[in-house]
N, C-alpha and C positions, 0 to 999 in steps of 0.2 A: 453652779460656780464651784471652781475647784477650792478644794480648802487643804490645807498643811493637817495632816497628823503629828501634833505635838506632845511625843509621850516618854521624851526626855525629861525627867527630872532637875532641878536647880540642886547642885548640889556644892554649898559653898560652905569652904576653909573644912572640908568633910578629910578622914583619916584616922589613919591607924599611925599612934605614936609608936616611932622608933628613936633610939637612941645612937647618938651621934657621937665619935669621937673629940667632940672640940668644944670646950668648956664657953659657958658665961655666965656672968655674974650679973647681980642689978647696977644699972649704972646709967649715969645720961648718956645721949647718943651723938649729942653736940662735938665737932670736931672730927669722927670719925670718916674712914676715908675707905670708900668703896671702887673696889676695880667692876666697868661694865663690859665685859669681855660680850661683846654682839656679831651678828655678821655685817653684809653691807647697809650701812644707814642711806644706799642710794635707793633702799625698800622703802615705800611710804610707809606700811607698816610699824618698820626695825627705825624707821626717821624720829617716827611720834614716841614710839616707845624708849627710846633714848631720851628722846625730850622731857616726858613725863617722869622718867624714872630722875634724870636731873633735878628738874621742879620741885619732887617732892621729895628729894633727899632736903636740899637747899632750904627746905622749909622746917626741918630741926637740925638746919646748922650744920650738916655731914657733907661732903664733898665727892664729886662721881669723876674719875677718871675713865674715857672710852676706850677701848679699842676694838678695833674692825677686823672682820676678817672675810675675805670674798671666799664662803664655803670652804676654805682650808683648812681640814683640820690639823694638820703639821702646825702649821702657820699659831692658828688659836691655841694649839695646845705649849708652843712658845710663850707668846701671850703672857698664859698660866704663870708657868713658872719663872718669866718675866714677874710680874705683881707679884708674886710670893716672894720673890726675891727684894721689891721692894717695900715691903710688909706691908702691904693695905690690909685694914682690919675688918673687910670681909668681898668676896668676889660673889657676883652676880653675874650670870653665865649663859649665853642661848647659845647651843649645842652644836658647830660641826658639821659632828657625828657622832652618835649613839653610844658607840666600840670608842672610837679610836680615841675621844675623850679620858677613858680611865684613868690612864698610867698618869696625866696630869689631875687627876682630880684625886688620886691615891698621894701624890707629894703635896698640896693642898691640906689632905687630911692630915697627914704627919707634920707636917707646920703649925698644925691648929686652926686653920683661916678658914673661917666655917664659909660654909658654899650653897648659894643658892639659885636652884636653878630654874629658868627665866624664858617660858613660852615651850622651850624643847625638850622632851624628857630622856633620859635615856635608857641603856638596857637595861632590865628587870634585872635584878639579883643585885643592886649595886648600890642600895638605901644607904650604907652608911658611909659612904660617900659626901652627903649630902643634907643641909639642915631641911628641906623642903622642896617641893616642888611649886611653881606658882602658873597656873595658866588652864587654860580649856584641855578638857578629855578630848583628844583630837579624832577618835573612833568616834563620839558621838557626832563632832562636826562634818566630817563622812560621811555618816549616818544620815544628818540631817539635808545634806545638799542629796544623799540617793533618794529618802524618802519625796523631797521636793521635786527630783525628776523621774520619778514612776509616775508621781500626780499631776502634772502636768504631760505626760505622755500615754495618758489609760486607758486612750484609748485606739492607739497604734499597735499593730503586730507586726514583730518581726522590725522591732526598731533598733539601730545602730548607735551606738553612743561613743566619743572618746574622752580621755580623760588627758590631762595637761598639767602636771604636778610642780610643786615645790622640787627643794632636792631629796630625792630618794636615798639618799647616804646620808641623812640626819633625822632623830626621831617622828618629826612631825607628818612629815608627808605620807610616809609607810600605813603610819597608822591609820592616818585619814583615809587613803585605799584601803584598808582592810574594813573601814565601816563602810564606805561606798560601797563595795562589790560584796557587803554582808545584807545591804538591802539589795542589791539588784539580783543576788542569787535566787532572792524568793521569788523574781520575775523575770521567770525564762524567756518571754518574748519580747525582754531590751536584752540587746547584746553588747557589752564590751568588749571593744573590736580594735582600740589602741589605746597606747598609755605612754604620752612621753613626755621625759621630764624638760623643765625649762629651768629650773634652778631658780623658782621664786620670779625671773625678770621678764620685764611686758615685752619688748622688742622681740628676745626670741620666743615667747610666747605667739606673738606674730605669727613671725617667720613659721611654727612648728604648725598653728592654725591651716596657713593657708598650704602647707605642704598635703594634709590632714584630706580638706577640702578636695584639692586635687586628686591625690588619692582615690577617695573614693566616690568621686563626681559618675563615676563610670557606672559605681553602683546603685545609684538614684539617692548618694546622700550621704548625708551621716544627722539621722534625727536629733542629738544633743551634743553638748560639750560641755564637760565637769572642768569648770576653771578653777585650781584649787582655790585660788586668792581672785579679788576682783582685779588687781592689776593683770594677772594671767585672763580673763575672764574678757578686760577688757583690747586684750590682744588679740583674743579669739573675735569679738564682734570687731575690730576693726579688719582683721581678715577676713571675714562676713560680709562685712559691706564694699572693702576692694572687689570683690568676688562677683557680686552681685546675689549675694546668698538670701533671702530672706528669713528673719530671728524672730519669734515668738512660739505661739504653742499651737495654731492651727496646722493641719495636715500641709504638708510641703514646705512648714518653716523650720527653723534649725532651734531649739530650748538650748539654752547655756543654765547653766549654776553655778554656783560657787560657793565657800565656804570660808571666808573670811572678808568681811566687809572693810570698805574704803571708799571714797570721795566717789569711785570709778561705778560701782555697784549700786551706791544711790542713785546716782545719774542715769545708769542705765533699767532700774528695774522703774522709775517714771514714767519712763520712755517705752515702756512696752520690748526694747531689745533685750534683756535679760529675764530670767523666771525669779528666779533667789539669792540669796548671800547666806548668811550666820552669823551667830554674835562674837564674833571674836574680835574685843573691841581694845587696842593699844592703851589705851590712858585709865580702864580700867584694871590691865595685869598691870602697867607702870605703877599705881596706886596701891594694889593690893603687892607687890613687890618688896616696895619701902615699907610696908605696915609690917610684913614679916620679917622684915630685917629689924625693926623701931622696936617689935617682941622679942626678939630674942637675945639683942644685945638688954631689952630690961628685965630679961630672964622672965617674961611672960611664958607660956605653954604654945609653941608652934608646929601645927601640925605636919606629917609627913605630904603632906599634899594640900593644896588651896586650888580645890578646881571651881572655877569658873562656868556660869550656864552655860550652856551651849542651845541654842535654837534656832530655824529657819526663820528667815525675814522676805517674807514679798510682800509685796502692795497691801495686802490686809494688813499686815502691821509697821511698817515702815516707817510711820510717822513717830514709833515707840522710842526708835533707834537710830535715826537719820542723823541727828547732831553728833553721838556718840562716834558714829562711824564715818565721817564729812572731815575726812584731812588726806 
């Protein structure tokens, strides 16, 4: 039986204090009014985590204004200095883009409106910026969905695999390629053979599937597909089954992965159509979000970063994590 190499670490509310331009005092947190500057909440994902991060403001008394942004970063960086302008007493932020974010998060800082930022990380060198980070190592969840499909392919040569991303112009997906293809470099015989983005959304996840498919029907296949998200993941097996493709891990079936769990990825690793998911679960960065907002407006000690486990989920652990990830 194949089994997951699990040698990720838990490494939570972990970091190196750095110090921030924008002051606080001890104080209740009752009344205060938070900007949720998100992308589209038509992400199951970005839906729940909006929801949660609401819920548990609401539950000392703080208030959450949203705003949306369909991967714009013009748009979101608007937004910004929209809410600064109408002084919410702190912004909670998932990213764009990486870069193009700055110059908004730079007049942020000069206002004072401490900034926290929410699932996306962005470029290195830009800490002060920023009271925290809140969310999964996204290298490790990479990591996690490569090491799950070497192990379920170990015993293929000369296998093809593509990968099907988030958006490539915001910190998360980048990163998650870069631990994907840091486990598959150490096995020369899967090859990654595409890589396209779908911008988080299942439809053209689809669409991008079954192009993928055709593609390379001619070359007897394509042995995997890295779905970053399960809603990508589940765009892929539905282009699978249009196709007439068959999904599992025997010789001449197609292994999917993925690396952030949802309703789609339960469903499907039951069912034998999918190998994996990860723990990257909404309602626990929603929860752990407002805790470091709750510290730092009580002038508690916040760290530069609150990362979240990261782990593979198949069938041997599922039942760990099904509830968590079931929206």
């Amino acid at each position: 039986m194949r089994t997951i190499k699990r040698c990720m670490p838990a490494v939570l509310l972990a970091a190196s204090m750095l110090s921030v331009n924008v002051g606080a005092s001890a104080e209740s947190v009752e009344g205060k009014r938070l900007a949720n500057l998100t992308l589209p909440t038509s992400n199951p994902f970005l839906a729940k985590l909006t929801e949660t991060i609401q819920a548990e403001a609401k539950q000392h008394g703080m208030e959450v204004a949203v705003f949306s942004s369909p991967y714009d970063a013009a748009l979101q960086s608007q937004q910004i200095n929209d809410a600064i302008s109408q002084s919410f007493d702190a912004l909670l932020i998932t990213a764009a883009s990486e870069r193009a974010i700055i110059p908004a998060l730079m007049a942020a800082n000069r206002a004072n409106i401490p900034v926290f930022l929410v699932n996306s990380p962005i470029a290195d060198g830009n800490e002060e910026l920023y009271v925290t980070y809140i969310g999964e190592n996204h290298g490790d969840l990479g990591r996690a969905a490569g090491g799950a499909l070497v192990e379920a392919l170990e015993d293929r040569k000369g296998a093809k695999v593509a990968a099907i991303t988030g958006s490539l112009a915001e910190g998360v997906a980048p990163r998650r390629m870069a631990g994907f293809k840091e486990v598959l470099d150490k096995h020369p015989e899967i090859e990654l053979v595409a890589t396209e983005d779908a911008k988080w959304d299942t439809a053209t996840s689809e669409r991008i599937a079954g192009q993928l498919f055709a593609r390379f029907a001619p070359q007897g296949g394509l042995d995997g597909i890295y779905g970053m998200a399960d809603n990508i993941a589940h765009g892929a097996i539905m282009a699978a089954n249009a196709a007439n493709i068959p999904l599992g891990i025997e010789d001449g079936q197609t292994v999917v992965v993925s690396s952030n769990c949802m309703r789609f990825g339960i469903d499907h690793i039951r069912a034998g159509a999918q190998y994996s998911t990860a723990t990257q679960m909404p309602t626990r960065t929603g929860k752990a979000t407002i805790d470091a907002v709750v510290a730092y407006f009580q002038d508690n000690d916040v760290p530069k970063e609150t990362v979240l486990e990261a782990v593979a989920i198949t069938k041997e652990n599922l039942d760990d994590f099904a509830e968590a990830c079931t929206f």
